[in-house]
Phi, psi and omega in degrees: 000132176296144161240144168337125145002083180318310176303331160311307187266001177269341200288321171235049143079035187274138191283184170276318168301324148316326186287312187309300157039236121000281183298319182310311207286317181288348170295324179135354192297150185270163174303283187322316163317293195284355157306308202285303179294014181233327151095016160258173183266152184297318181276000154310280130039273212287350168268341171315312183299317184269015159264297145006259283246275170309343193262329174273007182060048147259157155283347194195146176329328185274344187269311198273013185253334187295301235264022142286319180314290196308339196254342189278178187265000000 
């Protein structure tokens, strides 16, 4: 599965499965969706995202979307 630019997202100390994540969510996938493609439950999903969340210091989709933009090749 593709991911954000590991090095990049390893920087800010992201596990691969946060990372995995991370690349579902800026693709457009709902929590339930990427619960389903990882073969996890939606609240694993949603607490990966708020660890996510807490760790790049964003608030919002739009925040964790800057700052994948800013990190791609």
């Amino acid at each position: 599965m593709e991911t954000i630019e590991m090095s990049k997202m390893a920087a800010y100390k992201l596990s691969s499965r946060e990372q995995e994540v991370v690349s579902l969510l800026v693709k457009g996938m709902k929590i339930k969706d990427i619960a389903s493609t990882l073969n996890i439950k939606s609240n694993t999903v949603s607490t990966i995202k708020k660890n996510i969340y807490y760790k790049l210091e964003v608030r919002n989709f739009v925040d964790l979307l800057k700052i994948t933009l800013e990190h791609s090749v």
